[in-house]
C-alpha positions in Angstrom: 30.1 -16.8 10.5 29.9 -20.6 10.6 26.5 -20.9 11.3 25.2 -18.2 8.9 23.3 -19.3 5.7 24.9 -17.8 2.4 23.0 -16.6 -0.3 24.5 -14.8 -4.2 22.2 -13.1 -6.7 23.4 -13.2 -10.0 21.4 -11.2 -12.8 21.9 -13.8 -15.3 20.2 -13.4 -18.7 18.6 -9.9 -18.6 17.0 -10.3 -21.9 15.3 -13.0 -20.3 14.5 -11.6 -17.4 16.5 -14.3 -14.9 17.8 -13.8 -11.9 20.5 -16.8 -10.9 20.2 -17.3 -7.0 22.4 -19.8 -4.9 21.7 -20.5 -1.5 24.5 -23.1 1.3 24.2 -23.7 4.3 27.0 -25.4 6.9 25.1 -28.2 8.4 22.3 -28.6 7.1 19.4 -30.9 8.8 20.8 -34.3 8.8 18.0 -36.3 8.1 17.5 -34.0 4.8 17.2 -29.9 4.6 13.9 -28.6 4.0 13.8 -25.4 1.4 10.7 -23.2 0.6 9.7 -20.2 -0.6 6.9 -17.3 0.2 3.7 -17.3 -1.1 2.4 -13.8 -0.2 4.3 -10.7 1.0 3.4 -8.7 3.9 1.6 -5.8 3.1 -0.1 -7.5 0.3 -2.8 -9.8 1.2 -3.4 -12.2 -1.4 -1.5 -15.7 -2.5 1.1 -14.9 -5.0 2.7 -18.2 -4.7 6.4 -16.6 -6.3 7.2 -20.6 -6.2 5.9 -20.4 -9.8 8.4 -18.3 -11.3 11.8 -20.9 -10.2 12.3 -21.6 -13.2 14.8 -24.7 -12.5 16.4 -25.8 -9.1 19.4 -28.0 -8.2 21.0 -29.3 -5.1 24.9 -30.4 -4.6 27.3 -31.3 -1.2 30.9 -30.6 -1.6 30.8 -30.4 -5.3 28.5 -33.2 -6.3 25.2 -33.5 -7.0 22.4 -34.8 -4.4 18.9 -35.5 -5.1 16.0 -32.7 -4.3 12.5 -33.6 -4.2 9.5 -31.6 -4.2 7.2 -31.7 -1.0 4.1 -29.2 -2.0 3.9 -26.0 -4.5 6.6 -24.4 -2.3 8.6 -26.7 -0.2 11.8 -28.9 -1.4 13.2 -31.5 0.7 17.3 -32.2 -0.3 18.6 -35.7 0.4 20.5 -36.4 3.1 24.2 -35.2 3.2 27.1 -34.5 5.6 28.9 -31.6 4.1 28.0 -28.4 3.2 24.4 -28.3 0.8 23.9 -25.8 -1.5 21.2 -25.4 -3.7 21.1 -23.7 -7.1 18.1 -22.1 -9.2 16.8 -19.4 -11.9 13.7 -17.3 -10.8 12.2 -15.9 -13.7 11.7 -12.4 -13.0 9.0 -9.8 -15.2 6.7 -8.4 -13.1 6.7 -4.6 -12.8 5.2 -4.2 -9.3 6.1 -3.2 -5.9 5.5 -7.1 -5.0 7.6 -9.4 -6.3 11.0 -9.3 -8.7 12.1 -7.4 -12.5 15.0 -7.8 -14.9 15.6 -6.4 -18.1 18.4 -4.5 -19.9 17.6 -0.7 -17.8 17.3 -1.9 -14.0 16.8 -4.3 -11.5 14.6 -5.6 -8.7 13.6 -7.8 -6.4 11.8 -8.1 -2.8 13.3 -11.7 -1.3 10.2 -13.3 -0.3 10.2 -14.0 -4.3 14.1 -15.0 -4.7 15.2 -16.2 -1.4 14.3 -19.3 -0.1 13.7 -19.9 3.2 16.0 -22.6 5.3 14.0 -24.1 7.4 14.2 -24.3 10.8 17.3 -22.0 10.6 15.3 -18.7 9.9 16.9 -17.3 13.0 20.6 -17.8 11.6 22.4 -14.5 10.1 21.6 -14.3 6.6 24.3 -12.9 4.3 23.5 -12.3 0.7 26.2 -11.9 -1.9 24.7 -9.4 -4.9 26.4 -9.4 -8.0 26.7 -7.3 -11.1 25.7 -8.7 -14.3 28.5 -9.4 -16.8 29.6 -7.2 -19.3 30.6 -3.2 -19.6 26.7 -2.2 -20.2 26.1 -2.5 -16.7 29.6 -0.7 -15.5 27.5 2.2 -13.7 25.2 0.2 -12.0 24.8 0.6 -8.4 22.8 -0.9 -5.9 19.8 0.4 -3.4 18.9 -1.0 -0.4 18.2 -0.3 3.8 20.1 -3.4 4.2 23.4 -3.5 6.1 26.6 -3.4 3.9 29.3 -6.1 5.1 31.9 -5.5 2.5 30.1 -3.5 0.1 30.7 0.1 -0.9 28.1 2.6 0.1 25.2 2.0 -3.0 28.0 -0.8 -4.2 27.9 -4.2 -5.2 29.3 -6.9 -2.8 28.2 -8.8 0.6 25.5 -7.4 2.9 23.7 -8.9 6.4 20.7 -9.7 7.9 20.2 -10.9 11.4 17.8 -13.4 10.5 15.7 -14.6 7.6 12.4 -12.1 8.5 14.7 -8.9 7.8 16.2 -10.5 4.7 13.2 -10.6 3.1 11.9 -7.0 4.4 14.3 -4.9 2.2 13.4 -4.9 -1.5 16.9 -4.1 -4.1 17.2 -1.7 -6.7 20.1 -2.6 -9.2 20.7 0.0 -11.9 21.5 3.5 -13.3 19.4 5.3 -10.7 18.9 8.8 -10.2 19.9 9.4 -6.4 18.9 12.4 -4.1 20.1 12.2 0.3 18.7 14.3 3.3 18.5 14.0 7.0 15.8 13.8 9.3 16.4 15.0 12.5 20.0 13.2 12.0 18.9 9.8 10.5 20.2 9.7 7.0 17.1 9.3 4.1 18.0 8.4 0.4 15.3 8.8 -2.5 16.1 6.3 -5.4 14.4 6.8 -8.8 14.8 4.9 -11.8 13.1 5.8 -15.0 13.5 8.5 -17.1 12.0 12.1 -15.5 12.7 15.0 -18.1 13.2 18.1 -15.9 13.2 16.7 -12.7 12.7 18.9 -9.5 14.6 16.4 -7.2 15.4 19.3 -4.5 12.0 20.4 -4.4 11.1 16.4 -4.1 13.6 15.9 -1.2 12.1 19.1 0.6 8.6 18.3 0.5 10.0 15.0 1.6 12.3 15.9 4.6 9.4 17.7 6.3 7.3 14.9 6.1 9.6 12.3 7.5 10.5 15.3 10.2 7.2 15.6 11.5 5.9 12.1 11.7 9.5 10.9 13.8 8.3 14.0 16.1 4.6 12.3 16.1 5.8 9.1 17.3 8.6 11.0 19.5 8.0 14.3 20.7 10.7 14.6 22.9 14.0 12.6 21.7 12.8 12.8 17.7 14.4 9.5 17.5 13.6 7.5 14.3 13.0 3.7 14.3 16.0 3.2 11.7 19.1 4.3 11.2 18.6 5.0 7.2 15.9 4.5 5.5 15.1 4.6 1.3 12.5 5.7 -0.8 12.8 3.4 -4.3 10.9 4.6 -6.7 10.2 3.3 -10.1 9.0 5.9 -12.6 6.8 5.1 -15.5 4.2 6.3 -17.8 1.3 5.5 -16.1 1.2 4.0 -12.6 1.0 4.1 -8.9 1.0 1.7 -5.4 3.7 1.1 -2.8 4.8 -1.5 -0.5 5.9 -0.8 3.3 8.8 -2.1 4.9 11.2 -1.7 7.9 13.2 1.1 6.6 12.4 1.7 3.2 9.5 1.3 0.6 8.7 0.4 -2.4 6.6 2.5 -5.1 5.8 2.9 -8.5 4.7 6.5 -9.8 3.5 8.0 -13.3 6.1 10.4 -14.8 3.7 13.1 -15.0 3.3 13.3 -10.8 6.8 14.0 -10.5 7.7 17.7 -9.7 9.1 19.5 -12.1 11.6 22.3 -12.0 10.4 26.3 -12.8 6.7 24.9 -11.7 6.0 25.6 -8.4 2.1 25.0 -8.0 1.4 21.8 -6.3 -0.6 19.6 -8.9 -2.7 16.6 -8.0 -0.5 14.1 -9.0 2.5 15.6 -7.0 0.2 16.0 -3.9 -0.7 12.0 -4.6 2.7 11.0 -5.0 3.5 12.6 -1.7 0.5 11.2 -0.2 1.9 7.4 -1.2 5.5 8.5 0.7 3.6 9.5 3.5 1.6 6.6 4.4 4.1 4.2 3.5 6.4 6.2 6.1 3.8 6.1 8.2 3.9 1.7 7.9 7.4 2.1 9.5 5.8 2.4 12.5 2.2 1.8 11.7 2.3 -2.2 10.6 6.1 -2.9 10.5 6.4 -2.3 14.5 3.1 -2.1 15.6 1.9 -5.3 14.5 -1.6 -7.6 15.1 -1.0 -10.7 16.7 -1.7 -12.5 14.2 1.3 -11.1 12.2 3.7 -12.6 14.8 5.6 -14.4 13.5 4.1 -14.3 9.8 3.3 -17.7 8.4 4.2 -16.9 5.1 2.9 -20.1 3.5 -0.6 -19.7 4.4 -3.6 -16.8 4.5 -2.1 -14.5 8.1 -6.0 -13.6 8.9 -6.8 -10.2 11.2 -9.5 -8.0 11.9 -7.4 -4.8 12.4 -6.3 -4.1 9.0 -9.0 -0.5 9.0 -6.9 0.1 12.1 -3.0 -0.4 10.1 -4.2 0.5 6.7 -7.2 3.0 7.6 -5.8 4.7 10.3 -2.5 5.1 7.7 -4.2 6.3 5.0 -6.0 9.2 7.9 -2.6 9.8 8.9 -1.3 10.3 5.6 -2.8 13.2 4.3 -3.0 14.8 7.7 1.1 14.2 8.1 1.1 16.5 4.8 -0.7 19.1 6.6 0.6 19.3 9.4 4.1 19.5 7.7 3.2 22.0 5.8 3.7 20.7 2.5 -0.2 21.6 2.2 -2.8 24.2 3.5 -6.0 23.3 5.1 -8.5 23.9 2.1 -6.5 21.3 -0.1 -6.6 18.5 2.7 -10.0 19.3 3.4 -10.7 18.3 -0.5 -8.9 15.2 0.0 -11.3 14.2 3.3 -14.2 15.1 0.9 -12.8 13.2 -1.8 -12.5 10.4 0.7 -15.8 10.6 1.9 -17.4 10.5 -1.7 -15.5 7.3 -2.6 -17.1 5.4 0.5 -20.0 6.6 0.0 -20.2 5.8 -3.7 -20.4 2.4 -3.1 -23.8 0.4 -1.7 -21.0 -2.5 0.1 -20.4 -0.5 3.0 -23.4 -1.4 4.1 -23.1 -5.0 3.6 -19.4 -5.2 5.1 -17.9 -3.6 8.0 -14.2 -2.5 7.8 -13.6 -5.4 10.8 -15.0 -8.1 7.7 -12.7 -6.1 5.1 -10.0 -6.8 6.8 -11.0 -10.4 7.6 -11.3 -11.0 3.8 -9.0 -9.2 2.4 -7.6 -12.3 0.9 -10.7 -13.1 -0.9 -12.3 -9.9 -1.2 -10.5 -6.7 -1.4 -7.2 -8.2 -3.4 -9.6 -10.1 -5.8 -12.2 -7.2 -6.3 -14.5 -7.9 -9.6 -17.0 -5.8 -11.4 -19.5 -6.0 -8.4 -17.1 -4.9 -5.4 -18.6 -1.5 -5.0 -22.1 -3.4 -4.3 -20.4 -6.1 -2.3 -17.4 -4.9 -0.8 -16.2 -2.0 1.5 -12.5 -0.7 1.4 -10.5 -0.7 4.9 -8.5 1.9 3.6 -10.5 4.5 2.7 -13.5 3.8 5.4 -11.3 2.8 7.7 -9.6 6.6 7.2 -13.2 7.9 8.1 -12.6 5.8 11.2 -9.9 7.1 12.3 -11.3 10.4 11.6 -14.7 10.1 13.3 -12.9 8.5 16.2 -10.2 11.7 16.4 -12.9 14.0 16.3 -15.1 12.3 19.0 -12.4 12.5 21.3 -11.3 15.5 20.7 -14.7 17.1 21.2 -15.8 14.6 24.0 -12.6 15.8 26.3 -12.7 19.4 24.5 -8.9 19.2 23.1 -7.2 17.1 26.4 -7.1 13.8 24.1 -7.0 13.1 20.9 -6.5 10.1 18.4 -2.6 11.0 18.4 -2.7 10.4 22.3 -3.5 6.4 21.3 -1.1 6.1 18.6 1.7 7.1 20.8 0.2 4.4 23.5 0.1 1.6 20.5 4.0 2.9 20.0 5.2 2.6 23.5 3.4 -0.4 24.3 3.9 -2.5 21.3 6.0 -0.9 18.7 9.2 0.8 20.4 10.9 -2.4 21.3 9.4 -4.5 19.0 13.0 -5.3 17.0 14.9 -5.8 20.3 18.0 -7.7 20.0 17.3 -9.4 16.9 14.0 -11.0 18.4 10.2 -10.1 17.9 7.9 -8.3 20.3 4.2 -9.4 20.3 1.5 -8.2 18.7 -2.0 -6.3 19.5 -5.3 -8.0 19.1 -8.8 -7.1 19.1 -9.7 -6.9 22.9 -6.4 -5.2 23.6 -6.8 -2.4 21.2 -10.5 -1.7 22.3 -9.6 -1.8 26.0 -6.3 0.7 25.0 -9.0 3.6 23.4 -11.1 3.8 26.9 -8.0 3.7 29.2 -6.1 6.5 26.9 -9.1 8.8 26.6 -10.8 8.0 29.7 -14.1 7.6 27.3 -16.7 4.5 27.3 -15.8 4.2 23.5 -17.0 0.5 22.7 -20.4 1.4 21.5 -19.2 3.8 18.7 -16.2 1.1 18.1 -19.2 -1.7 17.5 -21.1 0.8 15.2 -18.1 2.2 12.9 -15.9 -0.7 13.0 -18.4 -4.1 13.6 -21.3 -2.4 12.4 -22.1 -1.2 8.8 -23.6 2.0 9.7 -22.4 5.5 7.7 -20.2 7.4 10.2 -22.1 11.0 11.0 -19.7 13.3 10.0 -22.1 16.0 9.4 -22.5 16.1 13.3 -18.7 15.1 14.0 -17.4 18.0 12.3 -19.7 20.8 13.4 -17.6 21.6 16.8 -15.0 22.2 14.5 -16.7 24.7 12.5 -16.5 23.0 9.6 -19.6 22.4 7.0 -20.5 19.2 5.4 -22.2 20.2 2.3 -23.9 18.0 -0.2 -23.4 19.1 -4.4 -25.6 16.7 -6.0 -27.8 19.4 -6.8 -24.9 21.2 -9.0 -24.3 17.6 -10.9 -25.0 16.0 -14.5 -27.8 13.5 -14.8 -26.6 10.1 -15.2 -27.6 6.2 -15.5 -25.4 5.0 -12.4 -22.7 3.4 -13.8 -19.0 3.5 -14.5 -17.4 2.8 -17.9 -14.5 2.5 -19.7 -12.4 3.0 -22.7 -12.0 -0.5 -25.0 -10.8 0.7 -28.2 -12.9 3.3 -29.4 -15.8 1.3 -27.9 -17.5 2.5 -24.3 -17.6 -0.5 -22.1 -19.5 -0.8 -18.9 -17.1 -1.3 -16.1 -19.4 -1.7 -13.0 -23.1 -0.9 -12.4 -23.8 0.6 -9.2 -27.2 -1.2 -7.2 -30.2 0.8 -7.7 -28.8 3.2 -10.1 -30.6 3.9 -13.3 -28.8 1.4 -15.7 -29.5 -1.4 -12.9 -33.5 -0.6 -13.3 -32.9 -0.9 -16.7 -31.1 -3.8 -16.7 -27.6 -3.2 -18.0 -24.9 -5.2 -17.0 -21.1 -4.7 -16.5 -19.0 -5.7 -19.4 -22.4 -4.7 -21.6 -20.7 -2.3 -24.8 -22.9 0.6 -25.6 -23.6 1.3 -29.0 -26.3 3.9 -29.0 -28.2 6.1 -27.5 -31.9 6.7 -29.0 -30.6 5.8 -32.4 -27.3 8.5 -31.7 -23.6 6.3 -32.1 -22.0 6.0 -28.5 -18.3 6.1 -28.5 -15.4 5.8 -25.6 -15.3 10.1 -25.4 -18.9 11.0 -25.8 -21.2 9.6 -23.1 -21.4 12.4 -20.7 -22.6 14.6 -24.1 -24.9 12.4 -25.3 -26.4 12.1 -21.5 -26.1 16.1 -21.1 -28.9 16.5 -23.5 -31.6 15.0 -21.2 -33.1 16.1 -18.1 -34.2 14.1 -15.3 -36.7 11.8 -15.4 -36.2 11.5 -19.4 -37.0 7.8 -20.9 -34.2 7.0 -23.2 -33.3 3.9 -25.5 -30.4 2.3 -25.4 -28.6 -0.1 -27.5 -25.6 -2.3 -26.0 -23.7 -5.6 -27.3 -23.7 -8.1 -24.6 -21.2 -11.0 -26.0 -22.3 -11.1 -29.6 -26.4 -10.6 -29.2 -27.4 -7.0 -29.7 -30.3 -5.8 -26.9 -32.3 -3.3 -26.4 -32.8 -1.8 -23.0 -35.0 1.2 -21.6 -33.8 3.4 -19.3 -35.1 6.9 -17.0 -32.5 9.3 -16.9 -31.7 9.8 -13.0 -30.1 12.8 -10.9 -26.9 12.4 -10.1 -26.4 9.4 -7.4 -22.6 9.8 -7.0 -22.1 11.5 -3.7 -20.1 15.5 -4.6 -19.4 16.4 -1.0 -17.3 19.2 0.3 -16.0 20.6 3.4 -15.8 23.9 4.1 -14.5 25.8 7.8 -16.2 28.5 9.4 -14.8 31.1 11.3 -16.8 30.9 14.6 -17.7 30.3 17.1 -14.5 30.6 18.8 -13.8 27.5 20.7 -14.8 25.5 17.4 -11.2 27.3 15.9 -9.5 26.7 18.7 -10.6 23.1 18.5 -9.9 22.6 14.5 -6.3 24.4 14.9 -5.3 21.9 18.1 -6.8 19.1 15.2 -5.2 20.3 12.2 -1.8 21.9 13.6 -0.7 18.3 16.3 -0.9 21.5 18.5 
């Protein structure tokens, strides 16, 4: 391939965590080839600028070395040349996250938005990457893990492997190492789960079970009839560790990180909460593969990946994602009603725990996510409101409006399957881009799909900052929105956390008791009316009062000890559950059609 631009990954030092990356190109731009790098990842919205961690770069035609100058914090401009250029550098790679790139002695890893750079103006050449095993018989049994396609490599081996063009180079992350390694199908597509990390006991069939039926019935969402996945494998990576969770969407795998203990475990059936979370990552990142990776906004397409990519529709990809990924564990029976019903609730009370929602709408979330939401401090629940988790409450008020409003005919699934065959079926169609959805285009698709006038609640729920009324939303579904408070501890309104053996404030929530008192996050209590607060006994200490108690409280701030006075308050945090009802009749019917796809 003459025209293709050639890349090799060398894992270099390991102990220093260095990965050595070489990139040529066959005529390169005449006048002097421009080079650059990423400086966020899609999925992640926040400047990571991975420029930082090149370590040291070099440029050479036909053997001999040409000069490379640097143009911004990204961007390298080679001199000019007539042969073939390529340039050679180190990227320093210790970052333990779904996002970027890690190297050490036990694995490997890297996404290529933070080792690949980009050739300009050629991003739509054939990218071939050459990955390499680091020296020395340690590393004999590594393998590779990726969703991208082999050229001359061995299934899971080392050697050459092809992208059609610089976007889908950088869209599928690498695992390098001693993996563990599970395979099942999906109506017919091939899926491979890839764990590395130790996992004692590991209940990898029961993992690849729970799995398959989730991948199963979210192809049949998106495809009722053929059950014809976007991809023709696709690869769940998973690093394992002690204590940790997120995940990363991309065309046909993902990326996660999990803790040990939320891993299944073999002669222990029950489901615990970890388990169920874990499964609940898989699912929405599955969900991404069509849900953000082919349905895309606008203003996604193409990405600009050296500046902010700024939409209004991320409570539509995320929030709508994160509704669909609990309900994809339902309906594939991995879980019963009762136990997704808790995970609505617990939904509900972490929106509603925080005073930003009222300040922010999901549509502004999503706006700022670059400033906002990815740089959250100690005042975001009072200043910021998550796209994800209200933008789930979205999705579900909006599901259950139209369900109701056409009594079962349409539903919320009826207008994902229109965003599918309108925008994300063909999307990747012969190596080039479809176009994206914007604002006006999704709003105008909810009325034509539903046959509802659907803007008003769309400017309330989405624009507007008003609580969504799910008390009335889910009464035709016989289900009972019920409000615990009364059954909780007294507190002060506040969240805290472990420093030492010290209790530090974390975040103070507006109008809460320690607020009235005047406490402040990063304020270290030291006692309570004269009694020694430590990181374990707060909620004792607290338990001995009733409401409306004066206490005294002493705290650190900096190095100046105050004294503050505080009422003792009911419990503020929202403790809502959901519980169904048997009748009437048609609100049954109406739930099953909801909670069943039926």
């Amino acid at each position: 391939m003459k025209n293709a631009i050639h890349y090799t990954i060398v894992p270099k030092d390991l102990a220093a965590h260095l990965y050595a990356v070489t990139v040529t190109v066959n005529q390169p731009d005449p006048i002097g080839q421009c080079f650059s790098l990423p400086a966020w990842i899609p999925g992640s919205y926040m400047m990571r600028e991975f420029a930082k961690n090149i370590v040291q770069i070099s440029a050479e035609s036909d053997g001999k070395k040409i000069g490379l100058s640097k143009l911004d914090k990204h961007t390298w401009i080679a001199d000019e040349c007539e042969g073939t250029l390529t340039v050679r550098y180190e990227v320093y790679a210790w970052d333990l996250s779904v996002r970027t790139a890690h190297l050490d002695q036990t694995h490997g890893f890297f996404n290529g938005s933070s080792v690949f750079l980009r050739v300009e103006d050629r991003e739509d050449s054939v990218h071939i990457v050459d990955i390499q095993k680091p020296q020395g018989s340690d590393y004999d049994k590594w393998r590779v893990a990726t969703a991208m396609r082999q050229l001359d490599a061995r299934r899971y081996g080392f050697g050459t492997y092809i992208a059609s063009n610089y976007d889908e180079l950088i869209d599928h992350p690498v695992e390098l190492g001693t993996f563990a390694l599970a395979t099942f199908k999906a109506h017919g597509v091939q899926h491979d789960v890839v764990l590395t990390g130790r996992v004692p006991n590991l209940d990898l069939l029961r993992l690849t079970t729970d799995l398959q039926k989730i991948c199963e019935a979210q192809i049949a969402f998106f495809e009722p009839r053929s059950k014809r996945a976007p991809v023709d494998r696709y690869v769940f990576m998973t690093m394992v560790v002690g204590d940790g969770y997120g995940g990363l969407e991309h065309r046909a795998s993902t990326a996660l990180i999990c803790s040990r203990a939320d891993l299944p475990v073999k002669g222990q059936p029950e489901m615990s909460d970890g388990y169920r979370t874990f499964l609940g990552l898989c699912s929405h990142e599955y969900f991404h593969t069509w849900n953000v990776k082919r349905i895309k906004p606008a203003a996604f397409v193409p990405y600009d990946l050296k500046m902010e990519g700024y939409t209004s529709l991320l409570w539509l990809f995320e929030g709508f994602t994160s509704y669909y990924d609990d309900l994809m564990l339902l309906r594939s029976g991995v879980i019963d009603a009762p136990a997704y019903l808790k995970l609505v609730a617990k939904t509900v009370n972490s929106v509603l725990r925080g005073s930003g929602r009222r300040k922010q709408s999901v549509a502004e979330s999503s706006f700022d996510a670059w400033i906002k939401y990815y740089r959250q401090d100690e005042n975001a629940s009072n200043a910021v409101v998550s796209y994800y988790t209200k933008g789930s409450l979205v999705a579900l008020a909006l599901d259950l409006t139209i369900r109701a409003e056409t009594k079962g005919k349409k539903s919320l699934d009826d207008v994902m399957l229109a965003l599918w065959q309108q925008y994300g079926r063909d999307f990747y169609q012969d190596g080039k881009e479809g176009r994206g959805v914007n604002d006006a285009e999704v709003d105008a698709l909810f009325d034509s799909v539903t046959g509802l006038k659907l803007q008003r609640v769309l400017d309330r729920w989405v624009r507007g900052t008003e609580d969504i009324p799910l008390v009335k939303l889910l009464a035709p579904f016989g289900i009972a929105f019920n409000d615990e408070r009364k059954n909780g501890k007294p507190g002060l309104g506040m969240r805290t956390t472990r420093d030492g053996n010290d209790c530090k404030i974390a975040a103070i929530y507006e109008a809460g008791a320690a607020h009235r008192a005047g406490l402040s996050a990063g304020d270290v209590l030291v006692a309570i009316d004269g009694l020694r607060v430590n990181a374990n006994n707060l909620d004792v200490l607290l338990g001995r009062y009733r409401i409306g108690d004066k206490i005294g409280i002493h705290a650190f701030r900096r190095d100046e000890l105050l004294i503050f006075n505080a009422t003792v308050a009911a419990p503020d945090a929202p403790a809502v559950s959901l519980v169904t009802e048997d009748k009437p009749v048609a609100a049954v019917r109406l739930r099953q059609a909801w909670l069943t796809q039926a």
